[in-house]
N, C-alpha and C positions, 0 to 999 in steps of 0.2 A: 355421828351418834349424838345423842341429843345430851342434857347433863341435868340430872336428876336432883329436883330441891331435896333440903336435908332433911326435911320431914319427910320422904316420901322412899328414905334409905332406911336400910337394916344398919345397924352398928357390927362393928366386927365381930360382935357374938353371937348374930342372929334376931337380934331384938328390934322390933320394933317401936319408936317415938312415939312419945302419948297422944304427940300434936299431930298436928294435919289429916289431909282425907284425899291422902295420893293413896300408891300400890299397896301398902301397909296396914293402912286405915283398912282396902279393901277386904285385903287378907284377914283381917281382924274382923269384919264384917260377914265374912263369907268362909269363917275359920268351918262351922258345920255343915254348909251348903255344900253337897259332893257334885253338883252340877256348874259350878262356877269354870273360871281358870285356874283354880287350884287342883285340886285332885279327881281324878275322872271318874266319873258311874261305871263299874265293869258290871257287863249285864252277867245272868247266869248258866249254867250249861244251856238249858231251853232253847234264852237271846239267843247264846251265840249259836248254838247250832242253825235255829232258826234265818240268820244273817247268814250265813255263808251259804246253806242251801238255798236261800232265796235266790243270793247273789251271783249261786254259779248257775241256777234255774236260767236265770234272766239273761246271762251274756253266753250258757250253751244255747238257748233257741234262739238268738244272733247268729252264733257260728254255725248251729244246725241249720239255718234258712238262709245264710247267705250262701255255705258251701252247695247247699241244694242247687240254688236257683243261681246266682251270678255275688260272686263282690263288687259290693261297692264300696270304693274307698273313702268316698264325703262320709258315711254313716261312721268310722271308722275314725278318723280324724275328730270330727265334731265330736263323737260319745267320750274317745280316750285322751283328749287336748280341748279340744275347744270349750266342752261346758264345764269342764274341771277348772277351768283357766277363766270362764266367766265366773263359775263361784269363787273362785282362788281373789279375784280383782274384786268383787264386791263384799268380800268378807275381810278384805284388807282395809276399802277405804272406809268400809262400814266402822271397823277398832278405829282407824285413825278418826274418825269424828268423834266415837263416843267411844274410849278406851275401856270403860270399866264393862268389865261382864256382861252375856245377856243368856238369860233361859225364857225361852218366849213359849208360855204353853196352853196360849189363849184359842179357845176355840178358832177364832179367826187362823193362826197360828197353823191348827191343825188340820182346817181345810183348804190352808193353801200349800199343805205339803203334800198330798192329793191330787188338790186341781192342777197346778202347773205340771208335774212329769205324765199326770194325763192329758193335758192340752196338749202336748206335746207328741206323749205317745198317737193318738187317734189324729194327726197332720195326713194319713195315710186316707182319713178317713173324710177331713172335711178340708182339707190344703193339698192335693196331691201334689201339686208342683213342690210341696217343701218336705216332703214323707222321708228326709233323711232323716229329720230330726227324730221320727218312729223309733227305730233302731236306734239311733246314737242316745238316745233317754234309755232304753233298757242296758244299753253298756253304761252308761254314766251310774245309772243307780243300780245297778249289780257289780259292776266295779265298787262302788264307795261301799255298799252292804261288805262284800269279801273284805276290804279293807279294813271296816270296823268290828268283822270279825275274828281274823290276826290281828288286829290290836286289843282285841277284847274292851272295845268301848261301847258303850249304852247309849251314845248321845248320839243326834243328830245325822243318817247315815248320808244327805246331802252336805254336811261338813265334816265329812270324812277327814278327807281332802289337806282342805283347809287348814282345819284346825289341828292336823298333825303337821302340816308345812308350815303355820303362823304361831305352833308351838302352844295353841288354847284349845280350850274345852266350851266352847258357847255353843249353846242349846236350840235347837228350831224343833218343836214337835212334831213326833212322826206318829201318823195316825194309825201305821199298821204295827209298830213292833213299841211303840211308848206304855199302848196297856196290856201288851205280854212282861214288859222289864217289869212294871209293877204289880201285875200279879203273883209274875212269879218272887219276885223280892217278899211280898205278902206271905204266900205260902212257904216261901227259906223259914221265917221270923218264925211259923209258928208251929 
């Protein structure tokens, strides 16, 4: 374990040092920010309905198509270990370079949480020889959807995962359920 400068400590009663611009500093920075690592966005009845039905959408017509037709076990492995375990390893050494927070909700942002699980998805369509990856993308993002629907978080549903296993809340925009959590936040308020 690593050992934390003194600015960058709470005192025994919670307080935060006026000085520095460690964990403190950020929390002090990101005290009203509900999307940071502090406290999580829980979406609203809508979200989460919306996440779970998706979630179980995606990974029953997995098991409705593979019991149909043949299991394959690579699709299986890869969707519920392997691409969990590649976001798990890149959202790990991503904090360890840049520790402080990130909510990234730049258009770029939002069309590439899009393009990659459909590049992905459609391997069936233009990679045949790698069409597990097809399947194991609908289990990876219907697994992490269910997941952030029992957890009732609003963020990120490809850092599910992660950021319940690395104990944060960091943001990747999701172009299909980002402007349902804000609509419907919209019409709670009014």
């Amino acid at each position: 374990m690593y050992q934390v400068a003194r600015e960058d400590r709470e005192d025994n009663h919670g307080h935060c040092p006026s000085v520095g611009y460690g964990r403190c500093a950020q929390r002090r920075e990101h005290a009203g920010d509900t999307q940071g690592t502090g406290r999580r966005r829980s979406p609203g009845l809508i979200g989460t309905a919306a996440r779970l039905l998706l979630g179980l959408d995606l990974v029953g017509s997995v098991v409705h198509g593979q019991l149909a037709t043949h299991l394959v076990p690579g699709t299986w492995a890869l969707g519920l270990i392997g691409f969990p375990v590649l976001a798990l390893a890149w959202h790990w050494t991503r904090i360890r370079r840049h520790p402080a927070p990130f909510h990234e909700t730049s258009p770029m942002s939002f069309l590439l949480s899009v393009a990659v699980p459909l590049a992905l998805y459609l391997t069936w369509w233009y990679a045949p020889a790698v069409s597990v990856t097809s399947d194991a993308t609908l289990l990876f993002v219907g697994g992490s959807l269910v997941l952030a629907a029992l957890r009732a978080d609003a963020g990120c549903e490809l850092l599910a995962l992660s950021n319940w296993q690395l104990r944060r809340n960091d943001q990747l925009a999701c172009a299909v359920l980002t402007p349902l959590d804000v609509l419907e936040q919209r019409f709670m308020r009014h």
